[in-house]
C-alpha positions in Angstrom: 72.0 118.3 102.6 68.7 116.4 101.8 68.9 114.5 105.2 69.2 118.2 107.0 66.1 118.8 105.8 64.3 116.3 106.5 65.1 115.9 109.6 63.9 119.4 110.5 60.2 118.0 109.7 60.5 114.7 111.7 59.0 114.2 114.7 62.4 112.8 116.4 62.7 110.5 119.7 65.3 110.4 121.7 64.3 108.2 124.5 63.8 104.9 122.5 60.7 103.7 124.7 57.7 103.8 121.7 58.0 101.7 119.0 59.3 104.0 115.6 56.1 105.3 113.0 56.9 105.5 109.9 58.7 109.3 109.5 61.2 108.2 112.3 61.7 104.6 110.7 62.6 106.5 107.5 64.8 109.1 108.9 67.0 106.4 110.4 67.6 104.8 107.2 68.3 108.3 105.7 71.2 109.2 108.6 72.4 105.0 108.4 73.1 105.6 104.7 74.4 109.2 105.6 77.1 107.6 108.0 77.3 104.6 106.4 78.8 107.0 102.9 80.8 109.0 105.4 82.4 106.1 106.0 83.1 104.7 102.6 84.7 108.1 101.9 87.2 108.0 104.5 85.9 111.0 106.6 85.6 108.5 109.4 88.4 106.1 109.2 88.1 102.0 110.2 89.4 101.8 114.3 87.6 105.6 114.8 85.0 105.8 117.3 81.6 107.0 116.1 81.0 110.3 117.9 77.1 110.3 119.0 76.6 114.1 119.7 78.8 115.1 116.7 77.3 113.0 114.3 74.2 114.7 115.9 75.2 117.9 115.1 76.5 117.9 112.2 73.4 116.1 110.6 71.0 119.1 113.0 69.0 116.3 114.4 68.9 114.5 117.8 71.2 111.8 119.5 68.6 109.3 119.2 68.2 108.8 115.3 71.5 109.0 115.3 72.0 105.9 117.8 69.3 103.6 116.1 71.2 104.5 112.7 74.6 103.4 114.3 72.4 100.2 115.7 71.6 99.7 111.5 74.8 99.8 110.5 76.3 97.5 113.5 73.7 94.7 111.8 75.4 95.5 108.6 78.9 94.8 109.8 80.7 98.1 109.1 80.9 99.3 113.0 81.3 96.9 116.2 80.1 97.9 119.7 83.1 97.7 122.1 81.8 97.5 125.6 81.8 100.6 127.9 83.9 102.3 125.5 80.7 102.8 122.5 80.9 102.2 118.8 84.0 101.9 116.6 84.4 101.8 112.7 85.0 97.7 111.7 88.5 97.0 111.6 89.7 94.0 109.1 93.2 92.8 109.3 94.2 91.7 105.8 94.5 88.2 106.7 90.3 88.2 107.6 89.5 89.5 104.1 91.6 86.5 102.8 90.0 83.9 104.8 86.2 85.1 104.4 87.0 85.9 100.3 88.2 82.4 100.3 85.4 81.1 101.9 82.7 83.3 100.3 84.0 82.0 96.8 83.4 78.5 98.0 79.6 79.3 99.0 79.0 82.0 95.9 80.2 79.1 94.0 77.5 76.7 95.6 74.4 79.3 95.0 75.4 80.4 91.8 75.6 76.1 90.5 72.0 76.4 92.3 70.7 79.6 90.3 72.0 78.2 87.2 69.7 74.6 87.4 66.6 76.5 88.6 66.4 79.9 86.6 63.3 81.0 84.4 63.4 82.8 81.6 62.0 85.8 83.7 65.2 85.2 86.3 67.7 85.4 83.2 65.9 88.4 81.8 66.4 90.2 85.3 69.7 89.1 85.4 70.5 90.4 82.3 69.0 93.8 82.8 71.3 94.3 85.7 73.9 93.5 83.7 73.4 96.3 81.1 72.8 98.7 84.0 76.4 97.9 85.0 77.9 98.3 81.8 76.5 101.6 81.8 77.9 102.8 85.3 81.2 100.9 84.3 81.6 103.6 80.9 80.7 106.6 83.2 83.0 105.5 86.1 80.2 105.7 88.2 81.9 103.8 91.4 78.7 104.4 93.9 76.0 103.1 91.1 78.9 100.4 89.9 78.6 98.8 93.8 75.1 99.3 94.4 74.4 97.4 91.3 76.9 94.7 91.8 75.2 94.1 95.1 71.8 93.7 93.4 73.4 91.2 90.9 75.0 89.1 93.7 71.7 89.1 95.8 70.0 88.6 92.8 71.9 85.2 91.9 72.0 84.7 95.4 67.7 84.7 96.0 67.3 82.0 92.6 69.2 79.1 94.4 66.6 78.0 96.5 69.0 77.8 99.6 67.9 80.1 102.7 70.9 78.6 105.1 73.1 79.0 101.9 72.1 82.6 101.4 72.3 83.5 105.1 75.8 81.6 105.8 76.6 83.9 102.3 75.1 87.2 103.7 77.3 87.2 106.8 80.4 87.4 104.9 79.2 90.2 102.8 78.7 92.3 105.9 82.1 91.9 106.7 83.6 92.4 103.7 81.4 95.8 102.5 84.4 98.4 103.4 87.2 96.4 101.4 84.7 95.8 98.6 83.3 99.3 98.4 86.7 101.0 97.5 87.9 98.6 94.9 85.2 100.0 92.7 87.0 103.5 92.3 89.5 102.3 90.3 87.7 102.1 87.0 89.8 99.4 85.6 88.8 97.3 88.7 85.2 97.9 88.1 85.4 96.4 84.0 87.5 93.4 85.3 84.4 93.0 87.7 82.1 93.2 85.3 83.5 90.4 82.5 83.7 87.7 85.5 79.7 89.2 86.4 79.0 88.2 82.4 80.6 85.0 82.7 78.4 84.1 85.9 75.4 85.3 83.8 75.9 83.4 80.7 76.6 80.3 82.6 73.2 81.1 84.5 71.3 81.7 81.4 72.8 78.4 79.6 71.8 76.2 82.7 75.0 74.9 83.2 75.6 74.4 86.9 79.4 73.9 86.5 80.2 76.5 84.5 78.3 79.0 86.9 79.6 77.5 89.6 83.2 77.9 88.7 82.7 81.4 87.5 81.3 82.5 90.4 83.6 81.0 92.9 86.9 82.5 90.2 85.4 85.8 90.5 84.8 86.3 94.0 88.9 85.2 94.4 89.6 87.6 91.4 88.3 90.2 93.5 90.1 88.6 96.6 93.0 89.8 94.7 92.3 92.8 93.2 91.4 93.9 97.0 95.1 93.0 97.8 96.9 94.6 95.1 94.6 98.0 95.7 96.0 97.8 99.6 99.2 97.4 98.9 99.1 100.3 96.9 97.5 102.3 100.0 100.0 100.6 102.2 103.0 101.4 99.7 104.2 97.7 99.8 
């Protein structure tokens, strides 16, 4: 493992007094990612507690890389600190993931009517470069490069609409909703059903029409709502 490795070469602390240099910040991010996979795979399952010293182990570094890359991921939404008791793996009742879908298609709505009024010609041609990038993931069934690049899109249309408090208010529901999200896009047919709403979005951006982007933004973030309810079901055997 690449993160094995490196770690053997990093100076790491464990007390958590000096500020991080720059090796240390960058192992972090390497186990945060590390944890943060292990977690979209299933080998730690949502209501687990994260185990400090194993993690630590496993990964042959120290307990306190390990604890500032749990402290990453608790910003990101996917654990939750439960007093006295440590870190656990986010838990999300079905009924949440409605509510914040529902609500996150209101607000991706909103930005995505703001993108479309104030693109550039350089915005669209960004745009439309990730799109191509996702087609290409979508015909190798490339889940992992599929999401990443779907979460460059989003942020993407998200960082044209001019709207920091809209972006922010939009940002906190993404944290929440990263586990559901993540494991829709192994089902292949999920990910090109994805993708045509994505094209819709862009089109609408690159035409300038702000209602048009607007309601194909707001259609495809409940599209996904659903598709996210049908693929737990199936998990649930309902």
């Amino acid at each position: 493992m690449s993160t094995v490795s490196e770690a053997r070469s990093v100076r790491e602390r464990t007390t958590g007094d000096e500020p991080p240099d720059r090796s240390d910040r960058s192992l972090t991010l390497q186990l945060s990612e590390r944890i943060k996979e292990m977690i979209y795979a299933g080998e730690v399952k949502p209501g687990e507690r994260l185990n400090e010293v194993a993690l630590a182990a496993r990964m042959n570094v120290s307990r306190g890389p390990v604890r500032e890359a749990i402290r990453i991921l608790t910003g990101f939404g996917l654990v939750t600190p439960v007093l006295n008791r440590g870190v656990y793996v986010r838990e999300l009742t079905v009924g949440e993931m409605v509510e914040i879908s529902e609500l996150r298609a209101v607000v991706f709505g909103f930005i995505a009517g703001m993108a479309a009024e104030q693109r550039s010609s350089k915005d669209v041609e960004r745009l439309r470069s990730l799109i191509e990038q996702m087609d290409v993931a979508v015909e190798e069934a490339e889940g992992d490069g599929y999401y990443r690049l779907n979460l460059e899109f989003h942020a993407a249309v998200v960082a044209l609409c001019g709207s920091k408090r809209a972006a922010g208010v939009y940002s906190g529901f993404v944290k929440e909703l990263h586990l559901f999200r993540r494991q829709n896009f192994d089902n292949t047919g999920n990910m090109r059903k994805s993708q045509s709403e994505h094209r819709r979005i862009y089109e609408a951006i690159a035409a300038g029409s702000k209602a048009d982007a607007a309601h194909e933004a707001e259609q495809h973030i409940l599209a996904g709502c659903q598709r996210m309810l049908r693929d737990e079901g199936r998990t649930q055997g309902l």
